[in-house]
Each structure stands twice: as structure tokens, then as C-alpha cells.
PDB file of N, CA, C and O in Angstrom, chain B, residues numbered from 101:
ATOM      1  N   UNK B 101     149.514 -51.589 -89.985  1.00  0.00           N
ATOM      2  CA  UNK B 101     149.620 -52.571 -88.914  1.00  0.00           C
ATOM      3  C   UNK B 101     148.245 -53.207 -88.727  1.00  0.00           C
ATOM      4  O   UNK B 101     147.121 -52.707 -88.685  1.00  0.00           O
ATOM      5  N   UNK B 102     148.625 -54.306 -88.639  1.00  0.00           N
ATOM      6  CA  UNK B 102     147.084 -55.388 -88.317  1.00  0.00           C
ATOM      7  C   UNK B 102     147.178 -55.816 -86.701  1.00  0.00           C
ATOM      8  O   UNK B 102     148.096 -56.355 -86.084  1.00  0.00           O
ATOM      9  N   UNK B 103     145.473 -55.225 -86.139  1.00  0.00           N
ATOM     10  CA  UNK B 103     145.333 -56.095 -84.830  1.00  0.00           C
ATOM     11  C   UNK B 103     144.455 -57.152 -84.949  1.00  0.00           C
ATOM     12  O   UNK B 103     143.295 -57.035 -85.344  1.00  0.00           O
ATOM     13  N   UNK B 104     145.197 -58.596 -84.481  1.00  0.00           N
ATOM     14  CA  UNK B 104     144.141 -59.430 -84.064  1.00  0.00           C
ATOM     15  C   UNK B 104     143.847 -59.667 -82.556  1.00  0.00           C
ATOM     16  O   UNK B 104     144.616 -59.795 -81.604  1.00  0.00           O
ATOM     17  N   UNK B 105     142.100 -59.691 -82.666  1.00  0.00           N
ATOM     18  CA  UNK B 105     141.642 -60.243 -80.881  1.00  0.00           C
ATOM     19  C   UNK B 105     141.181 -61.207 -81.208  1.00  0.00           C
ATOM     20  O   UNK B 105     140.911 -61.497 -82.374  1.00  0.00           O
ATOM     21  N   UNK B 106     141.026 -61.800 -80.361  1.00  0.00           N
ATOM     22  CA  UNK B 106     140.688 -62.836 -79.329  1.00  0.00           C
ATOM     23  C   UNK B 106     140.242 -62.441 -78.269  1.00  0.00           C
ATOM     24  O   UNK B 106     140.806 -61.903 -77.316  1.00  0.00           O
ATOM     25  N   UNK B 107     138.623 -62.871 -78.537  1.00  0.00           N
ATOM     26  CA  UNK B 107     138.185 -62.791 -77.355  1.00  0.00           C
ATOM     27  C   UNK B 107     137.027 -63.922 -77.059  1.00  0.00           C
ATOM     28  O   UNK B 107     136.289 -64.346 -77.949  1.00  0.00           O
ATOM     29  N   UNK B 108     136.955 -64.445 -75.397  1.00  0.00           N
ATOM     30  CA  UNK B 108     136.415 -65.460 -75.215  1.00  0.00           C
ATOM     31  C   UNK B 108     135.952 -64.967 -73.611  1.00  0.00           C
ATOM     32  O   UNK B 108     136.238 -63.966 -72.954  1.00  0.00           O
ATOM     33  N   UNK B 109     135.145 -66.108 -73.340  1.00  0.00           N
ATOM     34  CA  UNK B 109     134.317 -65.695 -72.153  1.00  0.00           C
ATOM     35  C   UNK B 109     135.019 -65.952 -71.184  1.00  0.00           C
ATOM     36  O   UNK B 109     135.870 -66.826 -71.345  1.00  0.00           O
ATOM     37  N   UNK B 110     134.919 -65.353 -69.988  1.00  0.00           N
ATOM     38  CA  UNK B 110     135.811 -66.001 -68.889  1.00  0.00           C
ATOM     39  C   UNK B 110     135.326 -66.808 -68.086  1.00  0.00           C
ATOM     40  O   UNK B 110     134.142 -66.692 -67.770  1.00  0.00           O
ATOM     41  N   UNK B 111     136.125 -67.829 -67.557  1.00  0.00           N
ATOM     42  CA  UNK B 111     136.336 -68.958 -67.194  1.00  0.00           C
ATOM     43  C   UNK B 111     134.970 -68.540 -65.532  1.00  0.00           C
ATOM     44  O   UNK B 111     134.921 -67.665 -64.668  1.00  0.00           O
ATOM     45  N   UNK B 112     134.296 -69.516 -65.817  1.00  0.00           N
ATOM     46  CA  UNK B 112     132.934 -69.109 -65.057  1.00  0.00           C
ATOM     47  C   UNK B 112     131.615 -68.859 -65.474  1.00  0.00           C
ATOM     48  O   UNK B 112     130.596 -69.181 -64.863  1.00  0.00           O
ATOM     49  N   UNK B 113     131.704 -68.160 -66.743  1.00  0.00           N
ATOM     50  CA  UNK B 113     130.588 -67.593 -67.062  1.00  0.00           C
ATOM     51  C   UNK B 113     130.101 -69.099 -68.380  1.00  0.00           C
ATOM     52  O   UNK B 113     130.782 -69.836 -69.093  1.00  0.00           O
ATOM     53  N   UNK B 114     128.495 -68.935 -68.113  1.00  0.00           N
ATOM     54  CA  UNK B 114     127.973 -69.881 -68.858  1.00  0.00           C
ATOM     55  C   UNK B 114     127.993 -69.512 -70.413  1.00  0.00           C
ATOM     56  O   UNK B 114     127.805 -68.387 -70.877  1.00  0.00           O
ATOM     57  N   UNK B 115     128.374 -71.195 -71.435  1.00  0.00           N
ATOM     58  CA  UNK B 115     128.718 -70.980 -72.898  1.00  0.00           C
ATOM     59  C   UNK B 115     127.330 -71.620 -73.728  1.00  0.00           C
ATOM     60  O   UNK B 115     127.128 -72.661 -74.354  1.00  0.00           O
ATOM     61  N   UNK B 116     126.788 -70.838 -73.501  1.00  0.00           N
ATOM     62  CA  UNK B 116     125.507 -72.103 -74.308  1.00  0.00           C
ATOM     63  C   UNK B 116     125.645 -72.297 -75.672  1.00  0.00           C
ATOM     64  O   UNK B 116     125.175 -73.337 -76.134  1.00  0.00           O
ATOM     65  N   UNK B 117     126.457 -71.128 -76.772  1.00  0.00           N
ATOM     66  CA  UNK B 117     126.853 -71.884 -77.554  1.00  0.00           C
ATOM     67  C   UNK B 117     128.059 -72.905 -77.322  1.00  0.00           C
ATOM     68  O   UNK B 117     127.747 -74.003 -77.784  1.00  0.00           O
ATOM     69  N   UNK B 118     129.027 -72.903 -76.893  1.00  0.00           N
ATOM     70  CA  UNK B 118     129.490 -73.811 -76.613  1.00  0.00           C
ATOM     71  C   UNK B 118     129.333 -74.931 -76.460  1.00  0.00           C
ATOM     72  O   UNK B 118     129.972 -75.873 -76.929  1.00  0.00           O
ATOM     73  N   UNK B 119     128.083 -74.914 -75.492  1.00  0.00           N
ATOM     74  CA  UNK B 119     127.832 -76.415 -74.952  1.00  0.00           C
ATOM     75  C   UNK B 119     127.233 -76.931 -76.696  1.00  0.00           C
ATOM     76  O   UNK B 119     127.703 -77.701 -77.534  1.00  0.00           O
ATOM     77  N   UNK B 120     126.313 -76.283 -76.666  1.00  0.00           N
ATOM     78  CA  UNK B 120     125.662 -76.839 -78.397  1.00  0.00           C
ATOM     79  C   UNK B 120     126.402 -77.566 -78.937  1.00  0.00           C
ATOM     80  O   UNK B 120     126.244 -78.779 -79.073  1.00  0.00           O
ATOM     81  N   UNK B 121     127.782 -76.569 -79.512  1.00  0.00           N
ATOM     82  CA  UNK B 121     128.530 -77.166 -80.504  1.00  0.00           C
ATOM     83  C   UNK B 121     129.104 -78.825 -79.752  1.00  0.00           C
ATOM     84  O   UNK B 121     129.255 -79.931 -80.271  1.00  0.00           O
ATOM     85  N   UNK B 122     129.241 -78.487 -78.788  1.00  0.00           N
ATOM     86  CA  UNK B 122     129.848 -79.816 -77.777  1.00  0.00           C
ATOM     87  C   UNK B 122     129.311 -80.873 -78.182  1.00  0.00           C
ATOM     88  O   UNK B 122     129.767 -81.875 -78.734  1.00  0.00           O
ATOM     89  N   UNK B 123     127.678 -80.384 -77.668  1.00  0.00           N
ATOM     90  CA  UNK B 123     126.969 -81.309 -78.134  1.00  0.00           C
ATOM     91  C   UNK B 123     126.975 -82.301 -79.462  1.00  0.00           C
ATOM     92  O   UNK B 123     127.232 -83.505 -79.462  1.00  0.00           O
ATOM     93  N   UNK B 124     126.608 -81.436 -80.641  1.00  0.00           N
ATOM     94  CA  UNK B 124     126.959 -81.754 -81.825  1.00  0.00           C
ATOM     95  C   UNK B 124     127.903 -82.785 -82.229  1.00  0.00           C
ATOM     96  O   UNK B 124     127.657 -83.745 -82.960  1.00  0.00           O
ATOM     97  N   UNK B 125     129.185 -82.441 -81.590  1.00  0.00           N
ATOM     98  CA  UNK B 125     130.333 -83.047 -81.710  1.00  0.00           C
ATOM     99  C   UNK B 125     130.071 -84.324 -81.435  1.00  0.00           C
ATOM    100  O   UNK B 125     130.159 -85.291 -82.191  1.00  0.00           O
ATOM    101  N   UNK B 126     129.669 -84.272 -80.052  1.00  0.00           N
ATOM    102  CA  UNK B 126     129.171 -85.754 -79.212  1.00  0.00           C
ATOM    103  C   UNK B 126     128.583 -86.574 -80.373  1.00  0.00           C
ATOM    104  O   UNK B 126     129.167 -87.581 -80.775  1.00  0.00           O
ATOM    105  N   UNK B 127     126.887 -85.945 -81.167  1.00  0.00           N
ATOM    106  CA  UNK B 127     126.198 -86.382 -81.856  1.00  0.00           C
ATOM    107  C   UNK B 127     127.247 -86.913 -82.888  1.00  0.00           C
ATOM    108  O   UNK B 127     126.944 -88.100 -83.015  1.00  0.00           O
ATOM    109  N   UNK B 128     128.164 -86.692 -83.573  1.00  0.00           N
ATOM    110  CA  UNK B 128     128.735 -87.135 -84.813  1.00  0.00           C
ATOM    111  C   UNK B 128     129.974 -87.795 -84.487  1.00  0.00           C
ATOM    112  O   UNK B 128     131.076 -87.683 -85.023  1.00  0.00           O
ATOM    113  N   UNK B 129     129.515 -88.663 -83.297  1.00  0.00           N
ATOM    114  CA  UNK B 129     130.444 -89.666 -82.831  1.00  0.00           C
ATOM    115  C   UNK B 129     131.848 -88.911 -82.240  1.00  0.00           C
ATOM    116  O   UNK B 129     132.780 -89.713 -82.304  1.00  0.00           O
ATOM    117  N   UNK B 130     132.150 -87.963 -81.837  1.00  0.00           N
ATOM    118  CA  UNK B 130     133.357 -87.070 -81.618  1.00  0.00           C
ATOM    119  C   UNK B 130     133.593 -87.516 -79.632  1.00  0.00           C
ATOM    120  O   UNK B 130     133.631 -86.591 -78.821  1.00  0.00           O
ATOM    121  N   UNK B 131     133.666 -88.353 -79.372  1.00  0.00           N
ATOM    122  CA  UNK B 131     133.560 -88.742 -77.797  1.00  0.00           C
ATOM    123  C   UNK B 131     134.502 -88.005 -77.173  1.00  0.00           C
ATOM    124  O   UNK B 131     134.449 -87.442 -76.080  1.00  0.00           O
ATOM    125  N   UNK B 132     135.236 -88.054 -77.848  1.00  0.00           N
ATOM    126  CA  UNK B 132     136.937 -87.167 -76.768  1.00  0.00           C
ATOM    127  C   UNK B 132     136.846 -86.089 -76.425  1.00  0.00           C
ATOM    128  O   UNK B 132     137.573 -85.829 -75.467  1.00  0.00           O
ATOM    129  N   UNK B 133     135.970 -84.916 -76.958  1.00  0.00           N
ATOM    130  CA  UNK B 133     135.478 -83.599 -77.069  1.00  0.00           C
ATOM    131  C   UNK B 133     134.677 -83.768 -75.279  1.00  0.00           C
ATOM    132  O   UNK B 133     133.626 -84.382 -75.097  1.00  0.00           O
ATOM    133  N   UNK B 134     135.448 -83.097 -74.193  1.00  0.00           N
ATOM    134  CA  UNK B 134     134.768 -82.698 -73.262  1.00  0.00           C
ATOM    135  C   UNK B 134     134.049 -81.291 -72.757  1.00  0.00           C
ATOM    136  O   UNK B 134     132.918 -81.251 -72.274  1.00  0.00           O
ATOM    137  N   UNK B 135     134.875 -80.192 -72.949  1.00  0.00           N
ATOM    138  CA  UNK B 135     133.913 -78.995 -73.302  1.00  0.00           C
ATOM    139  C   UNK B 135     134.406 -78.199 -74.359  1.00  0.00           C
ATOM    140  O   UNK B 135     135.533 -78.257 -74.850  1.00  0.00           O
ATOM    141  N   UNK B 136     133.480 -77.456 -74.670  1.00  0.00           N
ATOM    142  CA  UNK B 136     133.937 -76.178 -75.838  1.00  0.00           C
ATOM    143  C   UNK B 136     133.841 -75.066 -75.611  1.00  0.00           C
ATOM    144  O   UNK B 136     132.729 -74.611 -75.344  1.00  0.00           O
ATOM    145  N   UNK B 137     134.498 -74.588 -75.626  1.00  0.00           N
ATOM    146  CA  UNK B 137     134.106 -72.635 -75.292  1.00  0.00           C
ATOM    147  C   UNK B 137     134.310 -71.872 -76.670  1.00  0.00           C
ATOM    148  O   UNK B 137     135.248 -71.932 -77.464  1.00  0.00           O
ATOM    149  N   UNK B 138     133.197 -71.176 -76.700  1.00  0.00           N
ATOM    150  CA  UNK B 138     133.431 -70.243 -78.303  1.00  0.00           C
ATOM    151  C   UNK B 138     133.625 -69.169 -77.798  1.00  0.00           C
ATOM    152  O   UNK B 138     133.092 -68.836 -76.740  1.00  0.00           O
ATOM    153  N   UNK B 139     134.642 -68.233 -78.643  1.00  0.00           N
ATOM    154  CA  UNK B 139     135.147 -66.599 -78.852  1.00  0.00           C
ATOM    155  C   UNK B 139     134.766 -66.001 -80.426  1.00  0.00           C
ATOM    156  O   UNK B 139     134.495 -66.573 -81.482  1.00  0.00           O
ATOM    157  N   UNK B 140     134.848 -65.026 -80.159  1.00  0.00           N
ATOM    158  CA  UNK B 140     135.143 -64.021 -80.969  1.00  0.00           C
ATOM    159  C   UNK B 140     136.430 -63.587 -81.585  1.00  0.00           C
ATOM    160  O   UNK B 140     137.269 -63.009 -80.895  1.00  0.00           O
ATOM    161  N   UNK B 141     136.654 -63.870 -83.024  1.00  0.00           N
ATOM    162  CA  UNK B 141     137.977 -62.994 -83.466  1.00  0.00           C
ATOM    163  C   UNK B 141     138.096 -62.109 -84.696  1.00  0.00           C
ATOM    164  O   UNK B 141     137.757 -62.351 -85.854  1.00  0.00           O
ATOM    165  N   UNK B 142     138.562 -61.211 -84.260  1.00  0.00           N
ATOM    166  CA  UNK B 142     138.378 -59.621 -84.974  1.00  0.00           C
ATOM    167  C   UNK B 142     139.672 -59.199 -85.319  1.00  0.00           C
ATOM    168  O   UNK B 142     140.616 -59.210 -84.529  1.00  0.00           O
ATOM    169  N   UNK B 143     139.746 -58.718 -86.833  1.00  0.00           N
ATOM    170  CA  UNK B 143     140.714 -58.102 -86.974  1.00  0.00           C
ATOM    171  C   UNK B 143     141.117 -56.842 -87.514  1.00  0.00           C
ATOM    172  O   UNK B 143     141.054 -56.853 -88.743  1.00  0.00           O
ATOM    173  N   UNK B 144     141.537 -55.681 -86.993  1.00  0.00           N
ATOM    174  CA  UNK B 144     141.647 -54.429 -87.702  1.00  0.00           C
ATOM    175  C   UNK B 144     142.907 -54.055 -88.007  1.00  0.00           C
ATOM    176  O   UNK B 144     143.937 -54.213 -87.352  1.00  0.00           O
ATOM    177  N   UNK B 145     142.690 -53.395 -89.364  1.00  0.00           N
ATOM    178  CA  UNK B 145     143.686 -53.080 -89.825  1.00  0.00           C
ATOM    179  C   UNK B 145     143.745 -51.099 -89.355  1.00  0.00           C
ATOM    180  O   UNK B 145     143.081 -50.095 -89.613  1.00  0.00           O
ATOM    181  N   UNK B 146     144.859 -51.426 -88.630  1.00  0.00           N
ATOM    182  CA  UNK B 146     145.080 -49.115 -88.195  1.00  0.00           C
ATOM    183  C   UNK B 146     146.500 -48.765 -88.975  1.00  0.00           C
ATOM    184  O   UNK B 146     147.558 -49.376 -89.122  1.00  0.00           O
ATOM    185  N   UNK B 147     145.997 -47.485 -89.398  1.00  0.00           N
ATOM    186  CA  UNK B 147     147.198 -46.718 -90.138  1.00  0.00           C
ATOM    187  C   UNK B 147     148.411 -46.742 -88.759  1.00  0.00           C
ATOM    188  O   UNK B 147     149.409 -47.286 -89.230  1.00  0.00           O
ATOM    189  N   UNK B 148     148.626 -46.438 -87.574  1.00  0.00           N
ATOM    190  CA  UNK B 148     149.555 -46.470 -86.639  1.00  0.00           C
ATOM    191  C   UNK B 148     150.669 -47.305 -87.329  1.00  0.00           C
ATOM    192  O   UNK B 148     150.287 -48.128 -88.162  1.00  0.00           O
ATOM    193  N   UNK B 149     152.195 -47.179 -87.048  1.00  0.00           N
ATOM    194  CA  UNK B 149     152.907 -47.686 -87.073  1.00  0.00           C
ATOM    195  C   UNK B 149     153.828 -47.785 -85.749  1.00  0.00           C
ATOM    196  O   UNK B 149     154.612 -48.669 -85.401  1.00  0.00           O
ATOM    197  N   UNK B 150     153.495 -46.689 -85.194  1.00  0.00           N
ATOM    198  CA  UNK B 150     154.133 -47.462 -83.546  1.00  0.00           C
ATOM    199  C   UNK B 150     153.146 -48.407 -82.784  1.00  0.00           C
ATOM    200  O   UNK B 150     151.955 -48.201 -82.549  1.00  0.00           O
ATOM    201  N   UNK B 151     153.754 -49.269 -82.521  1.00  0.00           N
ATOM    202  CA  UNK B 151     153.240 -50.794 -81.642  1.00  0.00           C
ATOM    203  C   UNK B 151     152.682 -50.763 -80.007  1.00  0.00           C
ATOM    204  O   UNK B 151     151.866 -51.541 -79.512  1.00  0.00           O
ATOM    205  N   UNK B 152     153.373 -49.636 -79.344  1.00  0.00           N
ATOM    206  CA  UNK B 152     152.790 -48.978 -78.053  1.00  0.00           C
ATOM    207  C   UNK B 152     151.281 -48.086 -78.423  1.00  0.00           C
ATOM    208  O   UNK B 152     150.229 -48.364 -77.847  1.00  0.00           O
ATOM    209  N   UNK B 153     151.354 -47.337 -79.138  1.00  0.00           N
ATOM    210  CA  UNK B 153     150.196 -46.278 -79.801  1.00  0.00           C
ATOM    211  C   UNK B 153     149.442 -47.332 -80.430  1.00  0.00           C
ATOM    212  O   UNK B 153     148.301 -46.947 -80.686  1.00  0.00           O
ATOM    213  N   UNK B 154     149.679 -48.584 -80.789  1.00  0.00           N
ATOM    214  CA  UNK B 154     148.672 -49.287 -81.545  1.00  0.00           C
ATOM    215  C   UNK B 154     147.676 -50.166 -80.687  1.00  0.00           C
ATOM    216  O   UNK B 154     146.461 -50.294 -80.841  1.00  0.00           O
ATOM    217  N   UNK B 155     148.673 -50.853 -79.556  1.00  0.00           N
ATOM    218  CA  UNK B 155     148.445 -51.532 -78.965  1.00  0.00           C
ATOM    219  C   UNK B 155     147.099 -50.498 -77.743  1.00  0.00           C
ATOM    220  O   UNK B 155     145.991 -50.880 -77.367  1.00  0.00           O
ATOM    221  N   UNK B 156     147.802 -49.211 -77.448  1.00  0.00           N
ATOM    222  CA  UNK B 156     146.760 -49.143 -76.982  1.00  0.00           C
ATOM    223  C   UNK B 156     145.751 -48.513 -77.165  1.00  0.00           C
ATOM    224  O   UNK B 156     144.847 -48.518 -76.330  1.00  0.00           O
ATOM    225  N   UNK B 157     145.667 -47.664 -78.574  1.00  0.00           N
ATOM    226  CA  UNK B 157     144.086 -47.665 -79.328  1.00  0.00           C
ATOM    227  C   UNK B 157     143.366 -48.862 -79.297  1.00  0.00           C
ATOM    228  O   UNK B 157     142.191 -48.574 -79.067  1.00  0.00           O
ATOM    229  N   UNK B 158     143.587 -50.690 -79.481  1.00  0.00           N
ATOM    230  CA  UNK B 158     143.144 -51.411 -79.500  1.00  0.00           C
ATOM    231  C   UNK B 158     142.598 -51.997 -78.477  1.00  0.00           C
ATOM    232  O   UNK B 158     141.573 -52.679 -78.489  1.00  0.00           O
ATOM    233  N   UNK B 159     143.551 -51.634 -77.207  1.00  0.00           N
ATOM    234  CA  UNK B 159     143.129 -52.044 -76.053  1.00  0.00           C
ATOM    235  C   UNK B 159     141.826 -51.115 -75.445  1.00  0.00           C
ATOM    236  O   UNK B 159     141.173 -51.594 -74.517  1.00  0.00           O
ATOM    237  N   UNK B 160     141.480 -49.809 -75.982  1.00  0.00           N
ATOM    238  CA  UNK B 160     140.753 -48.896 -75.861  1.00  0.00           C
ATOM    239  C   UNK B 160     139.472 -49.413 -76.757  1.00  0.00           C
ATOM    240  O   UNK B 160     138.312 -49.434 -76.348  1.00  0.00           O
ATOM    241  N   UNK B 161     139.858 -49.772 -77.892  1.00  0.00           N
ATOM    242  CA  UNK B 161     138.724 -50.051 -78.772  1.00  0.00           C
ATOM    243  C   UNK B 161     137.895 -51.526 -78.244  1.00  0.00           C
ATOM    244  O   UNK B 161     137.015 -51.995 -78.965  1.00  0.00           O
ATOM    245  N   UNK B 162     138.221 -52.105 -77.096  1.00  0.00           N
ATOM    246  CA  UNK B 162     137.847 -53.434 -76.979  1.00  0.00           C
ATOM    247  C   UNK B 162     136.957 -53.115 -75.521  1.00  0.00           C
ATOM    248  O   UNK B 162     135.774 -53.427 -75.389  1.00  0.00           O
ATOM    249  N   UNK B 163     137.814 -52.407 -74.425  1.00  0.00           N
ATOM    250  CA  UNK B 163     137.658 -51.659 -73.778  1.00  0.00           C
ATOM    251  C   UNK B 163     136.213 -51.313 -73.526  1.00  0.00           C
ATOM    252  O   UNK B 163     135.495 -51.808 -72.657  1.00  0.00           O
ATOM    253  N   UNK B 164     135.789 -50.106 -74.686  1.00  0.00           N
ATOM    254  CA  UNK B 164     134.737 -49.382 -74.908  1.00  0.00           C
ATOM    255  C   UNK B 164     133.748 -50.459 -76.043  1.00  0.00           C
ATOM    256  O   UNK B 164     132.519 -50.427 -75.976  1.00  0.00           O
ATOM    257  N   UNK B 165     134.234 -51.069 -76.715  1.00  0.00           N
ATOM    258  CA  UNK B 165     132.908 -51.076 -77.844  1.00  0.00           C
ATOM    259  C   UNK B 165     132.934 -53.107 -78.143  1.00  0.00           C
ATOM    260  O   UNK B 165     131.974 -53.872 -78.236  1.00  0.00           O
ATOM    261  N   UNK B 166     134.383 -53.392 -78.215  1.00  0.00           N
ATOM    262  CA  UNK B 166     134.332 -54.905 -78.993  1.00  0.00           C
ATOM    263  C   UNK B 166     134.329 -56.354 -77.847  1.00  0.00           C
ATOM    264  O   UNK B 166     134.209 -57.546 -78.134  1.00  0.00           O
ATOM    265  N   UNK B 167     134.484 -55.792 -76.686  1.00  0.00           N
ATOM    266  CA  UNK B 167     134.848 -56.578 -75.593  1.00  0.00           C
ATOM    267  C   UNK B 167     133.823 -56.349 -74.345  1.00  0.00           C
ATOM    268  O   UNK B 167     134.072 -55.414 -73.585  1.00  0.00           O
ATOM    269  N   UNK B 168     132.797 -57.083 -74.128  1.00  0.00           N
ATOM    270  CA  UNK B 168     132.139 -56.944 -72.749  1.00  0.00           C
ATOM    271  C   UNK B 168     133.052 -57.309 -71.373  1.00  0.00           C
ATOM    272  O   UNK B 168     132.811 -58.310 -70.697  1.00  0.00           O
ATOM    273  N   UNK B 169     134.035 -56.443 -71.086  1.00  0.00           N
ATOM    274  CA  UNK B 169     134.915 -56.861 -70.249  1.00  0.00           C
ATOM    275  C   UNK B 169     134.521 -57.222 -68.812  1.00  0.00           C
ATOM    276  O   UNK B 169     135.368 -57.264 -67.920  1.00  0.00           O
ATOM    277  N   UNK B 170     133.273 -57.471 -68.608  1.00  0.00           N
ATOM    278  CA  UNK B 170     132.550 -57.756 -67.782  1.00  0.00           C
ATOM    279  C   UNK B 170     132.654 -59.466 -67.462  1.00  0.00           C
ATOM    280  O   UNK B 170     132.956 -60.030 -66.410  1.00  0.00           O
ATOM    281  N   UNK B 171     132.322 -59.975 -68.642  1.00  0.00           N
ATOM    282  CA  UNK B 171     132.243 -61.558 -68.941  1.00  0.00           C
ATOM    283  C   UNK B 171     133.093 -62.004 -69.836  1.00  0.00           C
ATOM    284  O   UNK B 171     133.182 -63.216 -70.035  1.00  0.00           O
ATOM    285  N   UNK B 172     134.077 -60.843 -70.722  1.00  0.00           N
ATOM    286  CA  UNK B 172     135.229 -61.562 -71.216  1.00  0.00           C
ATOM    287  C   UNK B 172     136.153 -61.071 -71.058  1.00  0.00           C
ATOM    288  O   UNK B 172     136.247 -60.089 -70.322  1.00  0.00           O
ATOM    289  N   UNK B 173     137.188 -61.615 -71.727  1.00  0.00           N
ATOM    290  CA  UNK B 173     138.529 -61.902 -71.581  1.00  0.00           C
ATOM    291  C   UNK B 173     139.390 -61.430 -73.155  1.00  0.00           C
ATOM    292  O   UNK B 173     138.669 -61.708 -74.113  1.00  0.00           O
ATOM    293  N   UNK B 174     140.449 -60.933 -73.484  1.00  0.00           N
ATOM    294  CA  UNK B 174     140.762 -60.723 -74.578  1.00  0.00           C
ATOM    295  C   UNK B 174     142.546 -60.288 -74.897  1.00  0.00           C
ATOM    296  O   UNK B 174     143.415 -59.664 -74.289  1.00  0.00           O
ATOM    297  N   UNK B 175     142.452 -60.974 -76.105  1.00  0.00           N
ATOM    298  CA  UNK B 175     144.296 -60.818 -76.481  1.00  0.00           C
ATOM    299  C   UNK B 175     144.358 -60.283 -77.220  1.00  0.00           C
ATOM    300  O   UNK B 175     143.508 -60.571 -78.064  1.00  0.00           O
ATOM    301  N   UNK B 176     145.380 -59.014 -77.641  1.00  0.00           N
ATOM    302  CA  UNK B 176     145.460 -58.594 -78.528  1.00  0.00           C
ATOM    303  C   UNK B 176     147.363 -59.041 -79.312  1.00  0.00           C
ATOM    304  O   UNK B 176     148.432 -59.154 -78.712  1.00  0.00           O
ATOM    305  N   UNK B 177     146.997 -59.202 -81.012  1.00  0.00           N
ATOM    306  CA  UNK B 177     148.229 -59.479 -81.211  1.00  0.00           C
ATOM    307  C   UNK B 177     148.349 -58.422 -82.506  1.00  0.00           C
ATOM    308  O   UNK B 177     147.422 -58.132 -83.262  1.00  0.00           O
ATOM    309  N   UNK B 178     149.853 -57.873 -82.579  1.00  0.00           N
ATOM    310  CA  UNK B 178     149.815 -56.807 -83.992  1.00  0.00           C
ATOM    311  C   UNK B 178     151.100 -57.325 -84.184  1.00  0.00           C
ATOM    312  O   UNK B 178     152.077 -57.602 -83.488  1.00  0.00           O
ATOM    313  N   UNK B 179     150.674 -57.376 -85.712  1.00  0.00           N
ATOM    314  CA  UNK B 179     151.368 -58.165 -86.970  1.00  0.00           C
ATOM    315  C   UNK B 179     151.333 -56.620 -88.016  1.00  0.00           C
ATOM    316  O   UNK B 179     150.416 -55.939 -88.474  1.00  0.00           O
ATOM    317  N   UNK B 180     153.339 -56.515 -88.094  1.00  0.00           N
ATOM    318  CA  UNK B 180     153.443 -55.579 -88.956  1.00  0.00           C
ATOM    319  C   UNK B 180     152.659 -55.196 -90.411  1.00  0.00           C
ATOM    320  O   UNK B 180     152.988 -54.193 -91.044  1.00  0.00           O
TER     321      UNK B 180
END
């Protein structure tokens, strides 16, 4: 079983890469582009085959080590 996250900052907290890339965009004529927010996406592959037991080793693993759940935010999706 494969987990993918997604994870991104939450809505509040300052993106300075973000703004950059924004920027950029602006620079190469991209006008329509009003903000950008960048995430993180990670994917692990776990021997688990139950989807409850998977889901929440992952939610544990983001929890503790892959997710500053402080300032972000995160989805987890598992693909057989």
C-alpha cells in the first residue's frame, strides 16, 4: 500500500517561498497568478494491507516526524 501527503502551511502562517515563486511568475509576464502557497509531498510505500492500520501509522508518522503540525496542515491518501 502507498501513502501520499500533502502537506501545506496553514492558512495564516507566512509563505516566503511562495511569495518568491509568485513573484517570478509576475516577472515572466504570468499577471493572473495572485498568491502561491507551496507544500510538501511525500510518498511511502508500507507493507500494511489494512487501510485503518495504514492510515493510522501515517497519521502517526506525520504527527511525530513529517508534519510540523503546528504551522501545517496535511492529507493523507492510500492507493492500493
Amino acid at each position: 500500500m502507498k501513502a501520499r501527503i500533502h502537506i501545506t502551511l496553514k492558512s495564516g502562517v507566512l509563505d516566503p517561498q511562495g511569495r518568491a515563486i509568485a513573484n517570478a511568475l509576475h516577472a515572466l509576464g504570468f499577471d493572473s497568478v495572485d498568491d502561491v502557497r507551496q507544500g510538501k509531498y511525500i510518498e511511502v510505500d508500507l507493507k500494511e494491507s489494512d487501510k485503518a492500520k495504514a492510515k493510522a501509522a501515517v497519521d502517526q508518522m506525520c504527527g511525530k516526524l513529517l508534519a510540523n503540525t503546528v504551522i501545517e496542515n496535511y492529507t493523507i491518501d492510500l492507493v492500493d
